[in-house]
Structure formats: C-alpha cells, structure tokens
N, C-alpha and C positions, 0 to 999 in steps of 0.2 A: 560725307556721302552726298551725291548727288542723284536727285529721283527727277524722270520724266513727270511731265502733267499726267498722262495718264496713268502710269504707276504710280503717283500721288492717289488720283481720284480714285483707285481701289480702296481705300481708306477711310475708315468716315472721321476719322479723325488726326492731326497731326497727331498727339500724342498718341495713338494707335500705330500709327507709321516708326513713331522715332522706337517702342519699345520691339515693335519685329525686329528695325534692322541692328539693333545692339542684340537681340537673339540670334540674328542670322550670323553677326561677327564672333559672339560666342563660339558656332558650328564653325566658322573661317578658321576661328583661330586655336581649334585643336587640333589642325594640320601641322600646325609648328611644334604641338607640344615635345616632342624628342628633339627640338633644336636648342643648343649649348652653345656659349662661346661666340655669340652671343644667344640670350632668351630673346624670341617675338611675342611679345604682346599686342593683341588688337585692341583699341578703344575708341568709343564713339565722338570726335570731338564735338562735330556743325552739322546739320543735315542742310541741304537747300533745296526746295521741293517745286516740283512743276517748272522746272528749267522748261523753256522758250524749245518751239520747233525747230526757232536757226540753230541752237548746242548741237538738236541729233539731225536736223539735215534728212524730216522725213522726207520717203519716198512713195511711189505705188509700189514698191518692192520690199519698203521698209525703215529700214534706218541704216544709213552706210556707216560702217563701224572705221572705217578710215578717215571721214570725216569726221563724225563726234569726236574720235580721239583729239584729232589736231583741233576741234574747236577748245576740247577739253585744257591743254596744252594752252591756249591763248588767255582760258581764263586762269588757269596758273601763272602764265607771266606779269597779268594784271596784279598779283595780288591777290588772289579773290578766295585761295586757298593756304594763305600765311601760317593760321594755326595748325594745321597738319603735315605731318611726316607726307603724305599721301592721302590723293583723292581718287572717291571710284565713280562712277556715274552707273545709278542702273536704271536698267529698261525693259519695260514687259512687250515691248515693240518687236518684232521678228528683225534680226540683223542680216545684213550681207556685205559682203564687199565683192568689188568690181576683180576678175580675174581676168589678165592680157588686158584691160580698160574698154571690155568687149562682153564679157561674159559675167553673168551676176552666180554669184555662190555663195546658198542662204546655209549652209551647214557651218555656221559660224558662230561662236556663243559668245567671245571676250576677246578683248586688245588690248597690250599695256604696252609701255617705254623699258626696256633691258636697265635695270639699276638706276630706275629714275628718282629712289628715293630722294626726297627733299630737295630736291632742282626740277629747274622748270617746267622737265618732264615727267613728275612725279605723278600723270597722272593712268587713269584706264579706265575703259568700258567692258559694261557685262551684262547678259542676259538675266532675268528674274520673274516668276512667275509670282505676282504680287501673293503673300498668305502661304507658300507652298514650299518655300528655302530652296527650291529649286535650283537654284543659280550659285550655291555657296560652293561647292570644288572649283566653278567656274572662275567666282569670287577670289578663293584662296590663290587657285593657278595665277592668276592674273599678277595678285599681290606679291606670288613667291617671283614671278616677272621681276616687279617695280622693285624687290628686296636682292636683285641682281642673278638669281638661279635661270639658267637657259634651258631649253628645253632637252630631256635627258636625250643622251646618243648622239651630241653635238662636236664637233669640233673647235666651237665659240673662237674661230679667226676672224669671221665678219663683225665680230663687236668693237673692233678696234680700240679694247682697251687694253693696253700695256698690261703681261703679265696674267691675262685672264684667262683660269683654268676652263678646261675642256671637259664635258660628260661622257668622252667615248666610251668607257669603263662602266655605264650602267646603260643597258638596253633596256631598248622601249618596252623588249616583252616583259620586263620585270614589272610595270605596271604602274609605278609612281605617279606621285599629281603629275610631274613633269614631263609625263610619256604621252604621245598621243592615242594609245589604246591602254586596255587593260578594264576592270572592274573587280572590287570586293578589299578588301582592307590594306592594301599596297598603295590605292588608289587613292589613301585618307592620308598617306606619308609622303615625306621629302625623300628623295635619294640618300644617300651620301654624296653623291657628284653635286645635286642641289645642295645640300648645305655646306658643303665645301667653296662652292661660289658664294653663299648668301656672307661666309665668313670674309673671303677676299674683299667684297666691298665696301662692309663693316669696317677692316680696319683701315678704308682711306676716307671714311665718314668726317664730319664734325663733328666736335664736343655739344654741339648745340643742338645735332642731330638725334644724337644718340642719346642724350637727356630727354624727360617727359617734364616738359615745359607746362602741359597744358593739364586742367584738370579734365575728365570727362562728360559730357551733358548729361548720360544720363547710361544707367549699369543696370545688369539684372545676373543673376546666376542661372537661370533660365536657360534651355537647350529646345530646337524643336519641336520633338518628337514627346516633348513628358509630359505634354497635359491634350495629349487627342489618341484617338483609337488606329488602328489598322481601319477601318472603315470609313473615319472620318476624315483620312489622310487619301484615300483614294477616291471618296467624292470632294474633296478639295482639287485633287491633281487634274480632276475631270470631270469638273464644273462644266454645270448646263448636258453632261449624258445621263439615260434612264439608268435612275439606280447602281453608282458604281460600285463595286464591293471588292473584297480581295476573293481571291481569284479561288481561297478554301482559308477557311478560318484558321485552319494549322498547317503547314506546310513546311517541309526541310528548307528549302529556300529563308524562309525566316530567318532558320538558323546562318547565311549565309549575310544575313541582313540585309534583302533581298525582297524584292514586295510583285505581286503578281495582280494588280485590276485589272477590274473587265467590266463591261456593261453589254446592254443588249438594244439593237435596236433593229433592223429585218435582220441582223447575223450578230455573232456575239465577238466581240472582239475584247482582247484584253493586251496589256502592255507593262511591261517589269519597270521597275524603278529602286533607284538607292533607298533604302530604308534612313529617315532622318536621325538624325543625332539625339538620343532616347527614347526612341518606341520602342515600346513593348515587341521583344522577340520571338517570347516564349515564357514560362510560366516563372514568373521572378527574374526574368532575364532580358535586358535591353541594349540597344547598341548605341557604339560607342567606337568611335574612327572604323565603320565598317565590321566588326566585332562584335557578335552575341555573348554579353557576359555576365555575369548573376551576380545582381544587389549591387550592380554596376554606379559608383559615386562621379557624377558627374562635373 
C-alpha cells in the first residue's frame, strides 16, 4: 500500500499507520469471503508512506485520479512494487478526473487496471478518510478490478481480452460491489458474473502468481468497528463538528447496519453511513458484510 504525505501525517505514528491499514484489508477482504475456485486472500506486504506530490499530481481541484493511476503504473514498471500481487495508493485528498478534457467530475472515489494483477498494471487508486475505513468497499471494488471482475451489467467487449466473459446476467439493481448503485449486504458481495470473471483470469495466471511468495509485515484479527462505540464512530466520520452523535441511540436502521449522524450548528444536519465491520448493532449483535448478527465471530 501506498499512502499520501498527508494521509501519512494523520498518524502519529508509522506503526499506528501500518496496524489500521492491515484492519482496513481485514474489512477488504471479507468481500471475497464466498469466493472459491480460487480463495482471495488480502495481506499486508510493504507500505510506503508520504509518496511525493508528483505520484498524486495535486491540484486546486484535488488529485486527478487518472493521473496518479498512470504515475502508479510507472512506479510498477520500475520495480518498485516486485513483492506484491498488487498495489493500492490511498488518498485522503478529494479526487477528480477530467470529463470531455473540459469538465472536472469530483464524484469519483477509486481507479484500477481490469486484470492487472501481477503485470505492470497491477496497480490502483482510492479515496480513504484517514482513522474512519471509510474507503474499504472502495478499496475492495478496486481490487475485485485488478482480480479481473468488470463492472456488473457489462458486455466486457472493450477488454479485449480473448474469451472474456460478460456480466449481462447480473443487473446493477442487484447491488453488488460491482454495480454502480445499491446499498446494504449485496453491497459487501461479488456477483456471480464477478467471480465468474475473477476465475477466468485465474486460470491464465502464473505459478508464481498464484503462490504466496512473500511473508506478511505485519497481521491483526482485528475488524473496524470492534473496539469503538456508535458514537465514537460518528464523531470520527465528522471530525471538527459540534458534538456528533448518532442520530438515536437505537434505531431499526442499526439493524440494517445502517448509522444515522448528526451534529448541530445554526441547523442540524445529519448524514447515513455504512456501519463498519463489527460495530455493535444492537444488543449482542454486530455487523458483518453489511448484516446484523448475534455473537457474530469475526
């Protein structure tokens, strides 16, 4: 993984850095869990932190995410990413990229390579709100990218790769990582058409690919949401407002895995958010891929 300088400096410490983002790959990589034939495993290899302004190409508008990819890209061809399957870059910086090379469009979170595992193109960028996991479906999408899955309701002609199956077969409204809408536990899973693809290019992989070569830096069993409150999780999401809270200490939404803050400042505003990966739901009950479930083993 690769961290901006200033998603670095949120951190007082590298070791504080390196233990979130093996959490946050923990919350990635239960999006795979129902994939077979092959299993995905996430693991921490390298981190490299405070990458350079020239990588993200900031702007006054932010960070163009077509850039950093393709810088991303060049320090892959360098070598600079040998011991990983795939690298990611995150950023607490606002993204955009250029729309007609005319029109900036900041509604953007993540960019990867279609099947770039372990080639030159293995790599991708994605948004993260440093402390808050915000960014992990973003994260995961990205990865299920680089692990060769298109985006659901696709035709996959433009990929130009011999023999590469199609998503027509699952609509977007089903709600998958791989769909551009949807929310709530559909949201925390692969299609069938995505793992259907992740298998195709599985099996034109290398041996060298597909082996774990490398040990880990550094592992936890750890999940988000298991050691902070409803409360603590929403003055984290909205840092620096008066007093955020959830929006009613108990709410059916919970059960939805589903979070409602709000703060007050001349009006009261409040805003929903995914519930992370083991907060307390409800009473003995925590979530888990989107799912409120009881004495849930994470």
């Amino acid at each position: 993984i690769v961290t901006t300088e200033e998603y670095t400096c949120a951190f007082n410490t590298t070791q504080d850095l390196v233990i979130y983002l093996a959490i946050f790959l923990n919350a990635a990589a239960l999006v795979f869990h129902d994939m077979t034939n092959p299993a995905v495993r996430l693991q921490l290899n390298h981190v490299i932190t405070n990458a350079s302004d020239n990588l993200i190409n900031k702007t006054e508008d932010g960070v163009n995410i077509h850039t950093a990819l393709d810088n991303m890209k060049e320090l892959a061809e360098k070598g600079a990413f040998n011991r990983c399957d795939v690298a990611v870059l995150l950023s607490s910086e606002d993204m955009f990229r250029m729309k007609d090379n005319t029109t900036v469009e900041k509604r953007v979170m993540g960019i990867a390579y279609l099947a770039g595992v372990c080639k030159d193109h293995k790599v991708s960028v994605g948004e993260d709100m440093p402390h808050t996991y915000s960014g992990v479906l973003t994260a995961a999408h990205e990865l299920a990218h680089l692990l060769g899955a298109d985006h659901d309701n696709s035709s996959g002609e433009y990929t130009n790769i011999p023999g590469y199956p199609g998503s027509l077969s699952c609509p977007l409204e089903d709600g998958y990582l791989m769909s551009y809408i949807g929310v709530g536990k559909t949201k925390h899973r692969l299609s069938n058409c995505s793992m259907e693809q992740i298998r195709f290019i599985y099996r034109n992989l290398s041996e060298s690919c597909i082996q774990v070569r490398q040990q880990p830096m550094y592992t936890t069993r750890s999940y988000p949401g298991q050691n902070i409150t409803r409360r603590q999780f929403c003055q984290t999401m909205h840092k620096g407002k008066t007093n955020p809270k959830p929006f009613q200490k108990r709410h059916k939404r919970h059960e939805d895995c589903q979070i409602k803050c709000c703060w007050k400042d001349e009006w009261t505003w409040c805003q929903e958010h995914p519930m992370p990966e083991g907060l307390v739901c409800g009473p003995g009950k925590r979530c888990r891929r989107g799912v409120c479930e009881s004495c849930v083993q994470m």
